[in-house]
C-alpha positions as CSV (number, residue, x, y, z in Angstrom):
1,X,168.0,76.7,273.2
2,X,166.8,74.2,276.0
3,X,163.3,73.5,273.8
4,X,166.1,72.6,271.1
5,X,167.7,70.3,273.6
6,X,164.7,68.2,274.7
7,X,163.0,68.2,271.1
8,X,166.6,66.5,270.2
9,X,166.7,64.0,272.9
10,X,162.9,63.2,272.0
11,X,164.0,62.6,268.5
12,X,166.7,60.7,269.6
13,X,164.7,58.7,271.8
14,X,162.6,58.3,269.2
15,X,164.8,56.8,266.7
16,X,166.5,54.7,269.3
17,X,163.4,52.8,269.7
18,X,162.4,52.4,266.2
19,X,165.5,50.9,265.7
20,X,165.0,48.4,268.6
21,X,161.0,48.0,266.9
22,X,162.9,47.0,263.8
23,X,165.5,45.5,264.8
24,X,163.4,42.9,267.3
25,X,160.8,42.3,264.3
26,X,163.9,41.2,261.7
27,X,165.4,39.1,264.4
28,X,161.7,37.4,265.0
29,X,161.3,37.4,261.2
30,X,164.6,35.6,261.1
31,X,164.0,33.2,263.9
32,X,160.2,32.8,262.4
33,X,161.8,31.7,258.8
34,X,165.0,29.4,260.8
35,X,162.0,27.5,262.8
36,X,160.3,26.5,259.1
37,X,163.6,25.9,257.7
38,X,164.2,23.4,261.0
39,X,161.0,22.0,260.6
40,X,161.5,21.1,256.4
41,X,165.1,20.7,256.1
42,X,165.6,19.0,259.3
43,X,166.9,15.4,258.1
44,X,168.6,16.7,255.0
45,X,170.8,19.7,256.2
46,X,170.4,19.6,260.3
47,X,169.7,15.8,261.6
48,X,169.4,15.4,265.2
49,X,172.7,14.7,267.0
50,X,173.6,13.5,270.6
51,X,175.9,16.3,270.2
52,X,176.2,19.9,272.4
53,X,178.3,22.8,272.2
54,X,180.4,22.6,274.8
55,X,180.1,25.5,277.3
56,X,181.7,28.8,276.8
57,X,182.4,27.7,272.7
58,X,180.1,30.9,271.5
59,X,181.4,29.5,267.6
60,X,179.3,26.0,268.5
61,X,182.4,24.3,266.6
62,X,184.0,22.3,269.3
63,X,181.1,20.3,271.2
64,X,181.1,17.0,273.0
65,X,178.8,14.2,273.0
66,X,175.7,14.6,275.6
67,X,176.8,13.1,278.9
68,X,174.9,10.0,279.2
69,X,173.5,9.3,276.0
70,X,172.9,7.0,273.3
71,X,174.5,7.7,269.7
72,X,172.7,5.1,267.1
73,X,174.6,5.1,263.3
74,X,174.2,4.0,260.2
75,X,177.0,4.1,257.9
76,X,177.5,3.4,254.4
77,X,178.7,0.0,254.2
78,X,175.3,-1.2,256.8
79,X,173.9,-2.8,253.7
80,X,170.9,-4.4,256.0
81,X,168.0,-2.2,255.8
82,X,167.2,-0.4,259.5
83,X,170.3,-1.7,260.8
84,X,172.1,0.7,263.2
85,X,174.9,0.7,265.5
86,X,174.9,1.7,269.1
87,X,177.4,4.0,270.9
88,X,177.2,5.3,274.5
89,X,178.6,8.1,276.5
90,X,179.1,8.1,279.9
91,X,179.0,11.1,282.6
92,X,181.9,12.3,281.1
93,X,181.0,12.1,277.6
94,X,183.5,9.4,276.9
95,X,182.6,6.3,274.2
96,X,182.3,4.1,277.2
97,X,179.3,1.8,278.9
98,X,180.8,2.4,282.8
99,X,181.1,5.7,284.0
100,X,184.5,7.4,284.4
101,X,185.6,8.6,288.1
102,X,185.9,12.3,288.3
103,X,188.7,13.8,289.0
104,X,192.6,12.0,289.4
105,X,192.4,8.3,289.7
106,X,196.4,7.4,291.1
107,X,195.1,3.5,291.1
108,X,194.6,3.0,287.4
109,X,196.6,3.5,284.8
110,X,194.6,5.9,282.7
111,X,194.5,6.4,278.8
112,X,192.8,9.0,276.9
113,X,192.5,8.5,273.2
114,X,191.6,11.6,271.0
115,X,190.2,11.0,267.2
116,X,187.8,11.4,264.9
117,X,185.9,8.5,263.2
118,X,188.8,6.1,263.1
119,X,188.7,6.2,266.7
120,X,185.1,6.7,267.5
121,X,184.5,3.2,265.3
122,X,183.5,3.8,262.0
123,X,181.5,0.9,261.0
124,X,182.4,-1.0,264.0
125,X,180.9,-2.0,267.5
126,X,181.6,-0.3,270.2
127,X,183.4,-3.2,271.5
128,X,185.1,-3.4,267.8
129,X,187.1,-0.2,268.1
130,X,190.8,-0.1,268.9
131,X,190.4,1.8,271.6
132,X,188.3,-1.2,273.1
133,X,190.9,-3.5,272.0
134,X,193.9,-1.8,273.4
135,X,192.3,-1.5,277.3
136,X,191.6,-5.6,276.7
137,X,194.7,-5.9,275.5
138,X,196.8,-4.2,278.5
139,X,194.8,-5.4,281.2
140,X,195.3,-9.2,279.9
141,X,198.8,-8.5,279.2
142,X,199.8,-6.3,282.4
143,X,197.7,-7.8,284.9
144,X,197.4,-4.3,286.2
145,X,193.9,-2.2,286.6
146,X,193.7,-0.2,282.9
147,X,191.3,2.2,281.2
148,X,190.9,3.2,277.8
149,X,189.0,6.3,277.6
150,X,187.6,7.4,274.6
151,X,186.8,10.5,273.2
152,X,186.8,9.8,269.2
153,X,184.0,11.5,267.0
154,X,183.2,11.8,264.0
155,X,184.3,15.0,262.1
156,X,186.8,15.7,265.2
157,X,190.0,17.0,264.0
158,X,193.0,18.7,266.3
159,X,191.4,22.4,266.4
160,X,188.5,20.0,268.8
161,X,192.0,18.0,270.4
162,X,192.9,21.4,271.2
163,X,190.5,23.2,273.1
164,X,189.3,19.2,274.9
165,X,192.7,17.7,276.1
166,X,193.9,21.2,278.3
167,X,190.5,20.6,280.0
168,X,191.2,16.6,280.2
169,X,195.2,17.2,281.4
170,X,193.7,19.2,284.4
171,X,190.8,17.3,285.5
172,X,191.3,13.8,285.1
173,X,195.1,13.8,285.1
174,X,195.9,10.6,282.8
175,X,198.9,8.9,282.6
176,X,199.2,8.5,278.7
177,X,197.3,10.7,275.8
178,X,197.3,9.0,272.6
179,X,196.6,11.0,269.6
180,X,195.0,9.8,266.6
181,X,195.0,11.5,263.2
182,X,194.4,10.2,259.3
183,X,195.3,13.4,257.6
184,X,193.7,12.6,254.2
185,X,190.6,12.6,256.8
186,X,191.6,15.7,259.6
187,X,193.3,18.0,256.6
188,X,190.1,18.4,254.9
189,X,188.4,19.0,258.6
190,X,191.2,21.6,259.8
191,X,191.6,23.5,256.4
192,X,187.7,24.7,257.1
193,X,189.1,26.8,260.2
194,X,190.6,29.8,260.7
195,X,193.0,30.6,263.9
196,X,193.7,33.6,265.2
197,X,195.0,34.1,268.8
198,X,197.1,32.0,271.0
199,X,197.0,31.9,274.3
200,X,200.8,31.5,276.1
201,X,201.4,27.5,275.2
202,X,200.5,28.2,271.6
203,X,197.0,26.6,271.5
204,X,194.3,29.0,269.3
205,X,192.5,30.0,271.9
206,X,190.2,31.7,269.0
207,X,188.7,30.4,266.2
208,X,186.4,30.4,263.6
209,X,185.0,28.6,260.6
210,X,184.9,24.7,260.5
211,X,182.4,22.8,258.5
212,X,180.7,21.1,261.3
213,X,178.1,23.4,264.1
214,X,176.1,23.0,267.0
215,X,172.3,24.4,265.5
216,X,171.7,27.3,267.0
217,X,168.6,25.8,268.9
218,X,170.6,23.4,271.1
219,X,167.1,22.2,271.8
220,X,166.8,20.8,268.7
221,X,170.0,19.0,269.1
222,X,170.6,19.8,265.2
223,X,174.2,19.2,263.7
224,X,174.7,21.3,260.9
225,X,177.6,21.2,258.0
226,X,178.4,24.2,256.7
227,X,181.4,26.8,255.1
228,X,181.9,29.5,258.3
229,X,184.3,32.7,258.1
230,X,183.5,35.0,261.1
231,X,182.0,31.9,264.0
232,X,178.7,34.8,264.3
233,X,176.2,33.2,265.6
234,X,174.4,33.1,262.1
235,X,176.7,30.8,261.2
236,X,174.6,27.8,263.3
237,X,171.7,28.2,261.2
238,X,170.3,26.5,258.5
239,X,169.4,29.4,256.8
240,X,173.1,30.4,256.6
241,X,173.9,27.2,255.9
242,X,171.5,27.0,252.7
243,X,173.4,30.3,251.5
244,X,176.6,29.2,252.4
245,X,176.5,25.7,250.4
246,X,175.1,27.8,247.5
247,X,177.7,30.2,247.5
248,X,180.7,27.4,248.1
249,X,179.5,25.1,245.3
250,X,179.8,28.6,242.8
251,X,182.9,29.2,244.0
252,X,184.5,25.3,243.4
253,X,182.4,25.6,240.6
254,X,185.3,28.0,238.9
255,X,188.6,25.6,239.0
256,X,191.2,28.7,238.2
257,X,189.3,30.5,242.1
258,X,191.8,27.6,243.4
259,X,194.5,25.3,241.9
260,X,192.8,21.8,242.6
261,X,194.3,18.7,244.0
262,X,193.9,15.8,241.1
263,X,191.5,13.4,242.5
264,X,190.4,15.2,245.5
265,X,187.5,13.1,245.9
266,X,189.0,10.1,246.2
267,X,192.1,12.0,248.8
268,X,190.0,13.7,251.2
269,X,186.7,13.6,252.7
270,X,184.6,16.8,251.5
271,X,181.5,18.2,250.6
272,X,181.2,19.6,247.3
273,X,180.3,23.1,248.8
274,X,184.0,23.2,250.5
275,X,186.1,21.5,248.2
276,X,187.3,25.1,247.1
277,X,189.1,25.0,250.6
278,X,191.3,22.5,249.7
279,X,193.9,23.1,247.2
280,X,197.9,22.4,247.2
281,X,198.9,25.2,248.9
282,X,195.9,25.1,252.2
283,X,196.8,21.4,252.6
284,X,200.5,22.1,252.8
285,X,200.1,25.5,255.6
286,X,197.7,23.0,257.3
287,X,200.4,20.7,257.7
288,X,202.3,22.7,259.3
289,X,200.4,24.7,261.6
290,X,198.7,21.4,263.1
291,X,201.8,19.9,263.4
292,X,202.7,23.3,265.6
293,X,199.8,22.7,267.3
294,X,200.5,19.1,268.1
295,X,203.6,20.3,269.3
296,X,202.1,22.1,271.8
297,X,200.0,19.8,273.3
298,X,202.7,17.7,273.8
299,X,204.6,20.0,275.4
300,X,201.3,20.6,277.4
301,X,201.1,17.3,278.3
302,X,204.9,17.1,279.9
303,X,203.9,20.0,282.1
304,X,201.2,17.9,283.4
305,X,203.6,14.8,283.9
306,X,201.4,13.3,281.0
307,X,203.1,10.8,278.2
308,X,202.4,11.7,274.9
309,X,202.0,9.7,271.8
310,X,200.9,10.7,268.1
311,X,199.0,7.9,266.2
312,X,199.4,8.2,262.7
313,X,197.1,6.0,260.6
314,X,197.9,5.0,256.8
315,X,195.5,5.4,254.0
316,X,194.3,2.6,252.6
317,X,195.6,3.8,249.5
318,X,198.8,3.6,250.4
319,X,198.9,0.4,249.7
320,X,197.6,0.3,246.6
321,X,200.6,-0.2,244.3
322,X,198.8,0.2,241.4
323,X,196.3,2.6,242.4
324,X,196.6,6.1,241.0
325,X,196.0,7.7,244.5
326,X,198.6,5.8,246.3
327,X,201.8,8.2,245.1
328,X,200.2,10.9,246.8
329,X,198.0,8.8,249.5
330,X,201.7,7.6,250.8
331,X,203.7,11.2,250.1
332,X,201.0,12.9,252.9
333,X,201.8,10.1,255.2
334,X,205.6,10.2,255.1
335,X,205.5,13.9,255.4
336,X,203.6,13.9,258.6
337,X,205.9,11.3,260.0
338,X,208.8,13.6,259.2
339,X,207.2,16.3,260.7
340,X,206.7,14.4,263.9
341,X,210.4,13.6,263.8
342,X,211.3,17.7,263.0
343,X,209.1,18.4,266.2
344,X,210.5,16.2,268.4
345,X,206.8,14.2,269.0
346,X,207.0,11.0,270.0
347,X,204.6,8.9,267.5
348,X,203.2,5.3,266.3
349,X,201.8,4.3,263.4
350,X,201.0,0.2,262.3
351,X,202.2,1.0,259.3
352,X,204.4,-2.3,258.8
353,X,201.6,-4.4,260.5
354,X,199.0,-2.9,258.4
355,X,200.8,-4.1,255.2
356,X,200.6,-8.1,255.0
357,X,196.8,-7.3,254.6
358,X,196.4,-3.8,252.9
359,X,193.3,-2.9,251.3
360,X,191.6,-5.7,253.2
361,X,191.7,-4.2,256.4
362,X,190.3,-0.8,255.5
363,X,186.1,-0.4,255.0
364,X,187.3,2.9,252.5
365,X,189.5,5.1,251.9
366,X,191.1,6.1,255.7
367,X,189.0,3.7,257.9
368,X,190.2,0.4,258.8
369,X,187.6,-3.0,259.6
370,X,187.8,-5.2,262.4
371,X,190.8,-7.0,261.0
372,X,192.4,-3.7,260.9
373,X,191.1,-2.2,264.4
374,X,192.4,-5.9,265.9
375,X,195.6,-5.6,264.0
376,X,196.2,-1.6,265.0
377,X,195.9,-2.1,268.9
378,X,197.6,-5.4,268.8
379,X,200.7,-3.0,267.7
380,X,200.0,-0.2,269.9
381,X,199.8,-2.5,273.2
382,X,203.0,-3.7,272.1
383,X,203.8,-0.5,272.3
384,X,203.1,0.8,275.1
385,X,204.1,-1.9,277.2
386,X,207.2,-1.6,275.9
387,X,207.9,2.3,276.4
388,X,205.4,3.0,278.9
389,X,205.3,0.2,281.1
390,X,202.0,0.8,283.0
């Protein structure tokens, strides 16, 4: 009996570490093959970013710009061959050339600005974006000491607001958060996630999915775009993201999978891997669960004697009378200001301003030029002047 014993725990043993053998030598395989992928797919699926999970986010999904670094663009209108555009974050990872204070700071009048590209500057100067404007704007007007902090990126959308501004309320304790969202822009972003548990002021303290990842080799600083489910660590490869794509494009490949939105293209910003996300019915529940979301990060706000303000930016195409995406362009925006009205959430839009120059002022479909960035924080300073009084 006791030689049966030990011959079974040798066995065991045994097993136990041919499984680790095994295990270790597919996991090198795998990290063998993700280093040659890296290496040849680099610039086409993974470019370098200035980006970095930020700590604790195991999903890489909600990251922040490297503290103290340079961001250089190129976007699609830069006709000029080589020309880029220059944006630096400060210690704090804010879009900002001084550094920001740490901690309270009871002598100025503080502003954080959440966004994605509209507020980060697409095709615009750092000293072009209406975040930029606005702190001109109030310190001229108010004589008072203002900052404008802001924390705008690219392929941001409220699931990022979410897990950043609890962090921001805390630390830096400002006196106004402004909000920015262009939901023919964030919809498309959100619908790619998948929220699970709340934490007790109804943020998702959980998540998965999202169509935007930290590489799993921060050290390669690679930003990757893919279709996520389960936020495994997989997920932040580009091997994963080569099979994901594949699979994604089959799928939207097969138009009764998902009733499609007429003119999707043109409506949202996607890739045509996830455009099988987006469909009549996801954009509506989005909707409404952001808008429950939003809700509670105003609320959140209030608790830490924090104003609140939603900015909801028009698409261009909403004022395009004789465009065949302006019905629908203009439905999404009126339903998301009657949401913010049904939630109580105190919002601003230039919607009226934006309208003597219309198409003009936009670069595309949901971001607006200089004209429009000078035009958008001429109305907002307005505004909070007049309701805030800083």
């Amino acid at each position: 009996m006791m030689m049966q014993r030990l011959q079974m725990k040798k066995q065991t043993k045994f097993l136990l570490g041919l499984f680790a053998v095994v295990g270790f030598t597919i996991l090198g395989m795998l990290t063998i093959a993700e280093k040659y992928l890296i290496n040849k797919y680099r610039e086409k699926y993974a470019p370098q970013s200035a980006r970095q999970a930020l700590p604790g986010d195991w999903t890489g999904t909600t990251y922040r710009f490297k503290p103290n670094s340079d961001v250089w663009a190129r976007w699609t209108h830069d006709t000029v061959e080589g020309k880029q555009r220059r944006y630096h974050y400060n210690n704090l990872s804010f879009q900002r050339e001084e550094d920001t204070r740490p901690g309270p700071s009871p002598d100025v009048y503080r502003i954080i600005t959440y966004g994605d590209s509209v507020t980060m500057g697409y095709g615009l100067e750092m000293n072009e974006t209406w975040p930029f404007f606005l702190e001109q704007k109030l310190k001229n007007k108010t004589k008072l000491p203002v900052e404008v902090l802001n924390y705008g990126g690219n392929g941001n959308s409220p699931v990022q607001y979410a897990v950043h501004m609890p962090l921001h309320l805390k630390s830096l304790k400002p006196n106004l958060v402004i909000l920015e969202v262009e939901w023919l822009n964030d919809l498309a972003d959100d619908a790619s996630y998948w929220w699970m548990l709340f934490d007790q002021n109804g943020l998702p303290w959980l998540h998965s999915g999202g169509r935007y990842k930290i590489g799993l080799f921060e050290s390669e600083s690679l930003f990757l775009s893919n279709v996520g489910f389960s936020g495994m660590w997989f997920e932040r490869t580009i091997l994963y993201t080569l099979l994901s794509r594949a699979v994604g494009r089959y799928v939207g490949a097969h138009a009764h999978l998902s009733k499609k939105i007429d003119g999707l293209d043109y409506y949202f910003f996607s890739f045509d891997f996830d455009e099988f996300l987006m469909n009549e019915k996801s954009i509506e529940a989005n909707l409404q669960r952001t808008f429950k979301i939003l809700k509670s990060l105003g609320e959140l706000a209030k608790q830490n004697q924090t104003e609140f303000l939603l900015h909801l930016v028009p698409s261009k195409f909403v004022y395009e009378k004789n465009s065949p995406y302006s019905a629908y362009s203009d439905k999404i925006f009126q339903k998301s200001v009657q949401l913010a009205k049904d939630h109580s959430l105190e919002y601003f839009t230039a919607y009226e301003e934006l309208k003597q120059g219309g198409d003009k002022d936009y670069y595309d479909f949901c971001h607006p030029n200089l004209s429009g960035s000078k035009i958008i924080s001429d109305a907002l300073a307005e505004r909070v002047i007049r309701r805030y009084q800083p």
